[in-house]
Each structure stands twice: as C-alpha cells, then as structure tokens.
C-alpha positions in Angstrom: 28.5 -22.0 32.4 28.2 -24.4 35.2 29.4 -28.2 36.0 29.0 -30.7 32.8 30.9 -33.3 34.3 33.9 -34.8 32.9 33.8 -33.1 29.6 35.5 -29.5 28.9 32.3 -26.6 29.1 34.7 -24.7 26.2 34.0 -27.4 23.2 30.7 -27.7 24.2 29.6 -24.3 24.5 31.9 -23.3 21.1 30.3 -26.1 19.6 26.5 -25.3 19.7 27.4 -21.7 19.3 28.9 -22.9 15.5 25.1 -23.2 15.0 23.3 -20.2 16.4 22.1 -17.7 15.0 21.7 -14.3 17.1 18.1 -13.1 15.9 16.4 -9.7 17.0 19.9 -7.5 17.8 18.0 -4.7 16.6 14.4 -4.8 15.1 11.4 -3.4 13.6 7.9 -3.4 14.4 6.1 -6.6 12.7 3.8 -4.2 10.3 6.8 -1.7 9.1 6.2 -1.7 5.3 8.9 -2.5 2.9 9.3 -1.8 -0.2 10.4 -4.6 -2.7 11.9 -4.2 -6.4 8.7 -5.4 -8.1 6.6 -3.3 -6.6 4.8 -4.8 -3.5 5.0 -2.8 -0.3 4.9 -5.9 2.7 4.9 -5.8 6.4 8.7 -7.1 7.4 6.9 -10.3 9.2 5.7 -11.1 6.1 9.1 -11.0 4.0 10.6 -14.1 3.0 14.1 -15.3 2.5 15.0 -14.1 -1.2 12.5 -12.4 -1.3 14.0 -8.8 -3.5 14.1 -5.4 -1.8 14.8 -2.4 -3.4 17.8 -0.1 -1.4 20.2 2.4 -2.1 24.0 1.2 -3.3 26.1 3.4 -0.5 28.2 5.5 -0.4 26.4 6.6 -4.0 22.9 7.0 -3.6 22.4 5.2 -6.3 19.2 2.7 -6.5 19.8 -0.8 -6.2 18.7 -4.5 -5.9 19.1 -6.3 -2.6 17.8 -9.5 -1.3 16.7 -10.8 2.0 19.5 -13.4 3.6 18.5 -13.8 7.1 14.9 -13.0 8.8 14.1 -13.2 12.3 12.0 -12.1 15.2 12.7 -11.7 19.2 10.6 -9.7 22.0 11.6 -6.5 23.1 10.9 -4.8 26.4 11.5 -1.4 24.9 10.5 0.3 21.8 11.5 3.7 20.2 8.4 5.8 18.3 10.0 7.7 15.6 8.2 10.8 13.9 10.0 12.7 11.8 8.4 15.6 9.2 7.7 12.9 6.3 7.3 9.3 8.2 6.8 7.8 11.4 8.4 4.0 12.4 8.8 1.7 15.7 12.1 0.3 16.2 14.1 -1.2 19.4 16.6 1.2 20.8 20.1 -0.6 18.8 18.1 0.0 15.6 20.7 2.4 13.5 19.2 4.7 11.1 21.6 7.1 8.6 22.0 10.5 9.6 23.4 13.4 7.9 26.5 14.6 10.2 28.5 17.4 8.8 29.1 16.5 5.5 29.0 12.5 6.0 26.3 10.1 6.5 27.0 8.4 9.9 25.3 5.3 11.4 23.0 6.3 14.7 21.6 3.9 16.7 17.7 5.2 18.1 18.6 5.3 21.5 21.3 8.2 20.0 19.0 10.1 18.1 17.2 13.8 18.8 14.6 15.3 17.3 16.3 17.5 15.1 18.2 15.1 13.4 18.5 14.4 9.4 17.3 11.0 8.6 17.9 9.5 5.4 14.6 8.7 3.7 13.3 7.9 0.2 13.0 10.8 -2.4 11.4 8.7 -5.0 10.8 5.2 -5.7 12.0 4.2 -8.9 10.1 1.2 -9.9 8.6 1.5 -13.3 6.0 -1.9 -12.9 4.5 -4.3 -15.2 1.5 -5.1 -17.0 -0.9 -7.2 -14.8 -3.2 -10.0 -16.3 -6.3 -9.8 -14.5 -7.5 -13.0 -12.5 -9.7 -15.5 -14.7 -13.7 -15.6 -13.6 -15.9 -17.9 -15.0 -19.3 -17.1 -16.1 -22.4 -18.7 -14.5 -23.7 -20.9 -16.4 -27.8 -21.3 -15.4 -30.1 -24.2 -16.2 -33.7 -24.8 -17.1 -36.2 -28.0 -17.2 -38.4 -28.7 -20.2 -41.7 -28.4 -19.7 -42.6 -32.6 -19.6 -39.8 -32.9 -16.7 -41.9 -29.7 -14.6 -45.1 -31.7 -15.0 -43.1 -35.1 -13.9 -41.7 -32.9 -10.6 -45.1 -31.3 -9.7 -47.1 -34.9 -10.2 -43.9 -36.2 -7.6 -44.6 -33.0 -5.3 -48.0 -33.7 -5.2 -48.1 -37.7 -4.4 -45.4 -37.0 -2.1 -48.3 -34.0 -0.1 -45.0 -32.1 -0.4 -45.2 -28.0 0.1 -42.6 -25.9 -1.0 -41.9 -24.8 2.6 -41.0 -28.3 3.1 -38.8 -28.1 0.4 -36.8 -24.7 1.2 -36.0 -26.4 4.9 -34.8 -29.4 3.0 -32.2 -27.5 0.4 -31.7 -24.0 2.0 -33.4 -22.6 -1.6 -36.0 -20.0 -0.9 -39.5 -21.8 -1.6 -40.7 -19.1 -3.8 -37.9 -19.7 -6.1 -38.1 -23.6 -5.9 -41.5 -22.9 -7.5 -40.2 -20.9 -9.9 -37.8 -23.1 -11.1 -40.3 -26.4 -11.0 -42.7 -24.2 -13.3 -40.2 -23.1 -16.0 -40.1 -19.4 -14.9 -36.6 -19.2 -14.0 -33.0 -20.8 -14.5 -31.1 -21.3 -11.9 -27.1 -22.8 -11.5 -26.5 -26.6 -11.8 -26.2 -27.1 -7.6 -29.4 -26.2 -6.6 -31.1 -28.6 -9.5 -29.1 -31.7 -7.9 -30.2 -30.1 -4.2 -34.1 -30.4 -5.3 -33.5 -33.7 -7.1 -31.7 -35.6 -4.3 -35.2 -34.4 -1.9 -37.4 -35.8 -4.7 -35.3 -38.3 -5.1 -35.2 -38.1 -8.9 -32.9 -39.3 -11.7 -32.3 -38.6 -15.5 -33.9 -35.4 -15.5 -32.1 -33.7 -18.4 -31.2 -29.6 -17.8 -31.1 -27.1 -20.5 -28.1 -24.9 -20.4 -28.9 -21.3 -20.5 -26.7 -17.9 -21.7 -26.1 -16.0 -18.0 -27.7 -12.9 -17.5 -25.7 -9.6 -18.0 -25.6 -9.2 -14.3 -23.3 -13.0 -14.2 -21.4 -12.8 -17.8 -18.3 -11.2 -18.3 -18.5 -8.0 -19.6 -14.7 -6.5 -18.7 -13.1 -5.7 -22.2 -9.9 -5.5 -21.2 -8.2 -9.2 -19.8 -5.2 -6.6 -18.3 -5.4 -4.6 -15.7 -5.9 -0.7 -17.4 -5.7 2.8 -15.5 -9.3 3.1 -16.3 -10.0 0.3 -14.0 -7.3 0.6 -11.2 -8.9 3.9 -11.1 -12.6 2.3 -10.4 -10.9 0.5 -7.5 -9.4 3.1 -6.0 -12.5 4.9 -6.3 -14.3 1.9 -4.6 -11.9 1.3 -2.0 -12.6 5.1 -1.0 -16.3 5.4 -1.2 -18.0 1.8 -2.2 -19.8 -0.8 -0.5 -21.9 -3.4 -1.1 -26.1 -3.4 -0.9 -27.4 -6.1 1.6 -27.4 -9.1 -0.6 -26.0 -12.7 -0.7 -25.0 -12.3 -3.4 -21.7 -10.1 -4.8 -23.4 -8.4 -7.8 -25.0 -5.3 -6.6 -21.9 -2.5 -5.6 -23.2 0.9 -4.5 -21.3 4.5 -4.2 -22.3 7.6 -3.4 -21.1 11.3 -4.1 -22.0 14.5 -6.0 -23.9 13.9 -8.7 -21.3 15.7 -11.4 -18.1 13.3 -9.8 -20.4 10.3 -10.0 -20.9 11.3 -13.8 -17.5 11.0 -14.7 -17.3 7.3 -13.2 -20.6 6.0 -15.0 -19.0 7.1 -18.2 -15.2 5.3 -17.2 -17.7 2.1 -16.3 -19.6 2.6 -19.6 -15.9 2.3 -21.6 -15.1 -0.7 -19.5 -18.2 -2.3 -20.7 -20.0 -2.3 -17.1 -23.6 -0.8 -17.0 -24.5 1.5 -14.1 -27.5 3.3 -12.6 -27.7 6.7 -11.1 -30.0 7.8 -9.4 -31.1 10.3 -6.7 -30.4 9.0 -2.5 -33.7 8.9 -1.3 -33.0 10.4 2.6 -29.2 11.6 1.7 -28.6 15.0 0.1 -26.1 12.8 -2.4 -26.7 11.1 -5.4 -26.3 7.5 -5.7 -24.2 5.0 -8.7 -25.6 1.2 -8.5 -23.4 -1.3 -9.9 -25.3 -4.4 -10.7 -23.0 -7.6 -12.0 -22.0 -10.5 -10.3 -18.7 -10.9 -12.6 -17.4 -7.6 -11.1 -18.4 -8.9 -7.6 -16.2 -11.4 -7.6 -13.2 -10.0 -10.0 -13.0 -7.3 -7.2 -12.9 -10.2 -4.7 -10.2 -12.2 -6.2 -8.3 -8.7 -6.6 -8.7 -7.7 -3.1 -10.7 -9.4 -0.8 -10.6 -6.4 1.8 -12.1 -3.8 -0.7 -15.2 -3.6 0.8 -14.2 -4.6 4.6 -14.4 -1.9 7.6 -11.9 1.0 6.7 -9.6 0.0 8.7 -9.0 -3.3 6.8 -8.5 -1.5 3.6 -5.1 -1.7 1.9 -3.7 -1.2 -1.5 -4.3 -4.5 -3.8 -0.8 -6.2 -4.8 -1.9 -6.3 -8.2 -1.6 -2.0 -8.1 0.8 -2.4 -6.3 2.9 -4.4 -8.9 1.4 -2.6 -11.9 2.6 0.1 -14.2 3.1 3.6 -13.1 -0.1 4.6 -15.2 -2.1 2.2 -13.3 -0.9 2.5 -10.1 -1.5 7.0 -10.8 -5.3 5.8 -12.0 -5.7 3.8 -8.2 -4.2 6.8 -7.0 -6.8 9.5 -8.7 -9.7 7.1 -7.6 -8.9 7.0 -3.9 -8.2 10.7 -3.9 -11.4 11.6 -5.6 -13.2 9.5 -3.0 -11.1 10.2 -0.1 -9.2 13.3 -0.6 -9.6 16.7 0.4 -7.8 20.4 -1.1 -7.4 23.0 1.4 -7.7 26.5 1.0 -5.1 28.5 2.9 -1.2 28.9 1.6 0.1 26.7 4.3 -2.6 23.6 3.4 -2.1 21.1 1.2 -3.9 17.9 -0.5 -4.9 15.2 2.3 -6.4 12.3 2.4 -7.4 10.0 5.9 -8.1 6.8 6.6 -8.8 4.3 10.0 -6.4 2.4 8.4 -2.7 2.7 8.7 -1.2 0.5 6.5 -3.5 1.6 3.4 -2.4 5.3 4.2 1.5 4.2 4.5 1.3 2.3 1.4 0.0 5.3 -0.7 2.5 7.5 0.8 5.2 4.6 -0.7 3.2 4.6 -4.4 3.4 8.5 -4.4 7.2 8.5 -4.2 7.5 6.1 -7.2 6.1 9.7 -8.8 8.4 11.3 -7.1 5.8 13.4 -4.7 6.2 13.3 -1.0 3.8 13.0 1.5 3.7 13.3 6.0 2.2 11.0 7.9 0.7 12.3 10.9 -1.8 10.9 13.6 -5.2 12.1 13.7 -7.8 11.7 16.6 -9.6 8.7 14.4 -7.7 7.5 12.7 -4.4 8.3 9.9 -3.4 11.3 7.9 -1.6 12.2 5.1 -0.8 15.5 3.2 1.0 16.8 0.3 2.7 20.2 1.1 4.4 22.2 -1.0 4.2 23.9 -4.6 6.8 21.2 -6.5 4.7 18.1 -5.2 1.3 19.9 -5.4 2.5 20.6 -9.1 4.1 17.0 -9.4 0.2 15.6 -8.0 -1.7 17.9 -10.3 0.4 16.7 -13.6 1.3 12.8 -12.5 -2.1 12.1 -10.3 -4.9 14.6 -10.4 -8.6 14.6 -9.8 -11.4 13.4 -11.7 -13.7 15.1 -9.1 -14.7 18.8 -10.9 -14.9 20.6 -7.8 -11.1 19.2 -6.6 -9.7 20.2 -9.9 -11.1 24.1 -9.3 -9.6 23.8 -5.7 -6.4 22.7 -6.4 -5.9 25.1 -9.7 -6.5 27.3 -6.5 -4.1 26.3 -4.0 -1.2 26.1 -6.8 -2.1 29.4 -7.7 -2.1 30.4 -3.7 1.3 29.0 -4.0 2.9 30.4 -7.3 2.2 33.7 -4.8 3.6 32.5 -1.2 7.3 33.3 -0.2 7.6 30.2 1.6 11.5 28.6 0.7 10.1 24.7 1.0 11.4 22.0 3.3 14.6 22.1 5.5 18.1 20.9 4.3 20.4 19.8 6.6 22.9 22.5 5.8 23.8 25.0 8.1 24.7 28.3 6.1 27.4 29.1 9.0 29.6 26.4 7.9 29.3 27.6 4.3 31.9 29.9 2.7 31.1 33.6 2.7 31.1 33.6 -1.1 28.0 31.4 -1.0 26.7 33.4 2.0 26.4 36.6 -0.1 24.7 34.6 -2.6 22.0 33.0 0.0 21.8 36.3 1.4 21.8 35.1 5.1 24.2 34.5 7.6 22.5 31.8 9.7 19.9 28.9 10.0 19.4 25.6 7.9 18.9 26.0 4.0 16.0 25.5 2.4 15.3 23.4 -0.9 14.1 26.6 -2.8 16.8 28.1 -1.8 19.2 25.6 -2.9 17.8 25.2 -6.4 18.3 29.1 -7.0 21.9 28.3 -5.7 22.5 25.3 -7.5 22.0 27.0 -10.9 25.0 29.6 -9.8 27.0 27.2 -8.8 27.3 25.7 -12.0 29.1 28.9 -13.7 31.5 29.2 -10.4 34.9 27.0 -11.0 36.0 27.3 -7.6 33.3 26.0 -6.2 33.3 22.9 -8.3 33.7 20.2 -5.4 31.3 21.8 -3.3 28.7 21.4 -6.4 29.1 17.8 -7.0 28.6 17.3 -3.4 25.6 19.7 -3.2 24.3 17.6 -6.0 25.2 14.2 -4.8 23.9 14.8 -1.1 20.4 17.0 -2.1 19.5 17.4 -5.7 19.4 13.4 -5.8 16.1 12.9 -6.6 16.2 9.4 -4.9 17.1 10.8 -1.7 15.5 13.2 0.8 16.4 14.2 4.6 13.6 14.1 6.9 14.1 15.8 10.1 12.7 14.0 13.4 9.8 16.1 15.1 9.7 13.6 17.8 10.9 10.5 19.6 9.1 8.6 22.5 9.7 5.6 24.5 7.2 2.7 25.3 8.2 0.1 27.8 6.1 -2.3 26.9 6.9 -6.4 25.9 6.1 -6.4 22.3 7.4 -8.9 18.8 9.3 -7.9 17.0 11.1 -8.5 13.2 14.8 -8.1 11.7 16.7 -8.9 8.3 19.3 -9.2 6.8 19.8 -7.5 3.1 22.7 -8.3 0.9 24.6 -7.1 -1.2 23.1 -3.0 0.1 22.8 -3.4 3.9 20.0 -1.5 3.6 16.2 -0.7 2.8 13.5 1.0 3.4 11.0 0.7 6.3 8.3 2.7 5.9 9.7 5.1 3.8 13.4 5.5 5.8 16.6 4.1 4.9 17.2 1.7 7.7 20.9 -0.2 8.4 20.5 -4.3 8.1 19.0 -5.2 11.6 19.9 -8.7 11.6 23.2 -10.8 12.4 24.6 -14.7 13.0 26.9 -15.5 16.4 29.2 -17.9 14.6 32.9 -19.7 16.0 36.1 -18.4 14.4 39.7 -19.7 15.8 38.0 -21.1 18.3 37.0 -17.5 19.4 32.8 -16.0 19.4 32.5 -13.6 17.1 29.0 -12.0 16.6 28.8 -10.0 13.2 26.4 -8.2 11.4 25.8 -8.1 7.5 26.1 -11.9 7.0 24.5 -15.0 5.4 22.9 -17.7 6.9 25.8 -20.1 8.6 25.7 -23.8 8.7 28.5 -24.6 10.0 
C-alpha cells in the first residue's frame, strides 16, 4: 500500500473501499441490444438505472420482469467475438453465458467456451405491446395581403429603387416568390411576412389567414399508430427517400409497378394521395408522395428514416407497439428489402449496411415466435429465416404484400413440405439416451434434431416410464421461450476498446442481442472488516 505516515494503511484503505464500486468485471460491447419489457430493444450504454428488462426466472424458464440496479463501463484490452448459428455478440473474456451441460444449465465464462457449445438464447419474445398515440403536428397556417396593403408595399419598393434581388439577399426568400407574395399571387407562413416587413420597415399591415394546402394539412385519419401505417414505414425505411427539396413534403419510392399498387391503395385508406408514375431512365416504376404533414410526422417518428442505410434503425414507437403493428413494420421492410430463395436449403433474407436495424428485427421476429441468423456479408449485414416451422410461422404472422414474394415463398414452403431435412440441432446426444428411446429415434448416435424430437415428444406422452424424462424434455426444448444456439465460431481481438456491464435484479439475467447473458456487473464492499467483492448486488452506500 505504501508509507501514509502515522496513521494505520488498514482503516484507510477498508475505508474508501466501503465506497467503491468494482465496475466492468465482465462486460459487453457498448451497442449490444437489449431487450426491455415494453418493448424497446436499446444499446446497453444507453440503459438506465431502473430502467425494466425482460429475462428469464431460473431455474424455470419462465419469462420474467427484471430491472437494472447497477450500470457501468471500463476498458478492456481483450474482447471475445461470439458467433453462434442464430446470433453473434462481443464480450470480455470473464463474461459467463449459460450453457447446456449434460442435463444442467452451467455458467461458462467466454474465455471457456468452444464452438460447439449450447448457448442459451431467446425462443420467443413474449411482449404483447401497446397502442401508440402518434406525435401531434401542427398544420401550416399561410397568409395573404389585401390588395390596398400590395399597392402600399410596391409604392414603398419603388421610392425606396428597391429590386427584388435586393430583397432575396436581405431575407434569404427567393425574389421570385417575394414578388409573388407582394402581388397577391401567393400565401406564404407568418415568418417570412415579418422577414419582408422588417426590410421595408413597415408596420400595421394586417395578414389574412389562409386554409393550408393539402400538401401542409393533416390528412392521417387515424391519431394512433395502425398496422396500415407501421407498414408504410417499414416500407419506407426499406426503399424511400426523399426528392431534392428544402422542404419535407415530397417522399419518393420506387419498385415494380404491381408492389407499388398495393401501397398507393394502403396510402389511399390512410387518407394520403400519391402519384405513380413511370421512372423515366430506370426500368422501375416510381410512387411520389407529396405532403409536408407526412414529412414531418415521419420525422418526429424517426429522424433516421431517410438517413444513409447504415443509420437506419427500427423507430421506438414499433418497437413499443402492438404485435399487429410491429408484424405491419415487419411486412413493409420485407417487401422492400427482402428476398425468397429458391433452393430447399434457402430461406427468406433480408440485408442491410446497418447492424443494429438488422439485429433489432431479428429481436421483433422472436416476439412472433420465428427465428432468424445473423451472419456477416461482404457489405454489409444479413439475416435469414431457415426452416419450414418459421417459414410457415413468417408466411401466417408476417407475410408479403409484394405479389411476386407471395408466389416465391408459397414455393419454398412447398419445397419444404417435400425436404427430409430434421430442422436445427438439440443439444441431446442420442448415446446417453435409454435404448428404448433409441429404437424409437431410430439411430444410435449424433445430436437430436427438433423434428425429431417433436415426433418423439408425442410418444412420450403415452409411455409411463418415461414420465420424468418427458417433463424434462419439455422443460429444457419444447419451451417455446427458450432455444439452444450452438457457437460456429469464437475469435479473439486484442485491441483497447469501452466497454458496458449491469446489473439485473431480481433474474440475474437478460438478453444481449438475443442470448441469455449472466449479470455482468458487481460492488467491492467492507464486511467484518474483511474485502469482499460480490456479484448480483445493489448499489452500496455505505
């Protein structure tokens, strides 16, 4: 500890140690997402204390309600790259995970894990949402001048020898409107009157108000957010963009002409006009959105929606809404963004340059109950739906809007219905199964398979002797909550980065990026005059 003089080191060290709390024993990268009970999916840096998580009520499996107790962030020279079959996440290497060990679920710190292992990940999500009350946006409300104040304004103009180029460097107002306006040809908002009035230096002019045009009034009839319109974001946040313009009104897409159909006549329900039209250099057809309300209602719901692609990410008013809604967002972004394959082996994908927007639908998927992998592609992020149970689950919960996806896909579940393939891996090994259950399975070695186990579960149920051994086959892998993801892969980086860690109580656990993870935070705190550092704690004081 070194010299401090007179005084004993012990009940000074002891004593600032009652007060510290040990941040960062094992963390998380700053942008793993985690889910939280209302909904929201957040990066962990941007959790706050109380803040409620949703998490699993162990040893059960049973869903439950935690809350955040203790959040903090330290540098680590070290950090372990987890991808497993379903999700990927960066962790330091005292980060424990739970992994399925012979009948048990065992705490495994990454630095312990193979590829090969079981992790335990999320099945489904069960958070039902609520209704969502859509932000407020005023109309515009324009002006004109009556036609003895234009007279007074063009006698001043004239005296003055002003030109209306002089007057557009003065109030930033383009001259040929400034004309306009002073002649009565056109309204214009309250600001730029008092802008031409302070250069002419003019007083008592009264302004006429003026209804807004279509393209500024509010023409939404629905004040809560509906699937009709989650779906026109998620469309939008696919496909959309805006047409060079200062201002926000005019909102362009383009697609097949038949898909493009389908959203004029949603748009048309909502009470939004639209124009298609033929691209004139692109062999695509074009939908033009032309209303300033929408503009900035999509802007208040989510500033990033018409950003680079990379920026993109799911709006926290989907996020928090009802299944319906957030299954509407869902069908938008896949009949933008989506693609069905052909073969038995392919699935329905959809990329993205941006991470988090594809992590955060592969979290609103599971509150349907259909799981997705992540996987890297060369530009950018990737994420699939395998499989005949969540292709089936996709078709009936999610779907396509899109003509030519909903002939694909009728396709691929057909292509399917026909394969022999037994579904995803269980951690089971069918050599330390009894040889009853062997006959049943009809092999003698390897890892069961979920289609295998679903034939076997239904056999099970008539057998008495194997009573125990059903309860825990149901417990462990016909929860719907739960699912085992086996690790593919595992590297190491050595580089310095930040990271984040919390604390979850009463559960101890929650999920990060769509894995169970242990509580990764803990205190340092004096007891019988003796430093104690545990994990799974409060905040201490004293």
């Amino acid at each position: 500890v070194g010299y401090i003089g007179n005084r004993e080191a012990n009940e000074i060290v002891l004593k600032g140690i009652k007060r510290l709390e040990y941040r960062g024993y094992d963390c998380l990268n700053p942008n793993t997402l985690v889910q939280l009970s209302d909904g929201r999916i957040l990066p962990i840096k941007e959790l706050c204390l109380n803040s409620k998580i949703f998490s699993l009520k162990l040893p059960s499996l049973a869903s439950e309600e935690g809350s955040v107790v203790i959040k903090g962030k330290k540098e680590k020279n070290k950090v372990y790259k987890i991808l497993t079959k379903h999700y990927y996440i960066e962790c330091s290497p005292e980060h424990k995970f739970f992994v399925y060990d012979s009948g048990k679920i065992v705490e495994k710190r990454a630095c312990e894990l193979k590829a090969g292992d079981f992790l335990l990940a999320s099945g489904k999500i069960s958070i039902k949402g609520k209704k969502q009350k859509l932000p407020n946006i005023q109309n515009t409300i324009y002006y004109r001048i009556s036609a003895q104040d234009s007279k007074i304004l063009k006698k001043l103009i004239r005296e003055n020898q002003y030109s209306y180029n002089y007057l557009e460097g003065k109030t930033g107002i383009h001259h040929q409107y400034i004309k306009d306006y002073i002649e009565g040809k056109r309204a214009t908002i309250k600001e730029r009157w008092e802008k031409i009035f302070n250069v002419l230096k003019v007083k008592n002019i009264k302004l006429k108000k003026e209804l807004s045009s279509h393209s500024f009034r509010s023409v939404l009839k629905c004040s809560y957010l509906t699937p009709q319109l989650s779906q026109v974001i998620g469309y939008l946040m696919g496909d959309g963009s805006r047409i060079e313009s200062k201002k926000n009104s005019k909102i362009k897409v383009e697609d097949n002409k038949n898909t493009l159909k389908v959203y004029k006549n949603i748009l048309k329900k909502l009470g939004i006009s639209s124009i298609l039209a033929k691209h004139k250099w692109k062999n695509c057809w074009q939908l033009r959105i032309y209303s300033a309300y929408l503009g900035k209602l999509f802007e208040k719901i989510s500033p990033q929606l018409f950003n680079y692609s990379e920026e993109r990410e799911v709006p926290e008013i989907v996020q928090k809404s009802e299944l319906k809604c957030v299954a509407g967002f869902l069908r938008g972004l896949f009949d933008a963004e989506g693609f069905v394959g052909e073969r038995i082996g392919d699935g329905v994908e959809i990329f993205s340059s941006s991470k988090k927007l594809i992590q955060q639908v592969q979290l609103l998927l599971l509150r349907m109950g259909i799981v997705s992998s992540f996987s890297f592609s060369r530009k950018g992020y990737l994420l699939t739906i395998y499989g005949l149970e969540n292709l089936r689950l996709f078709k009936r919960k999610v779907g396509f809007s899109s003509p030519l996806k909903i002939e694909r896909l009728n396709k691929l579940i057909e292509k399917h219905k026909k394969s022999k393939r037994r579904g995803y891996i269980l951690p089971l090994k069918i050599e330390a199964l009894p040889s009853e259950i062997k006959k049943i399975i009809k092999r003698k070695e390897g890892y069961l398979f979920y289609e295998e186990l679903k034939l076997l579960i239904k056999k099970l149920r008539r057998m008495r002797k194997f009573k125990n051994f059903y309860e825990f086959i149901n417990r462990f892998f016909m929860n719907e909550a739960v699912l085992w993801s086996r690790i593919r892969k595992i590297e190491v980086s050595s580089s310095t980065h930040e990271m984040f860690d919390i604390t979850v109580e009463p559960t101890k656990n929650f999920i990060a990026n769509g894995i169970f993870v242990h509580n990764s935070c803990g205190v340092a705190f004096l007891k019988d005059n003796s430093i104690v550092i545990k994990k799974d704690v409060g905040k201490i004081d004293d």
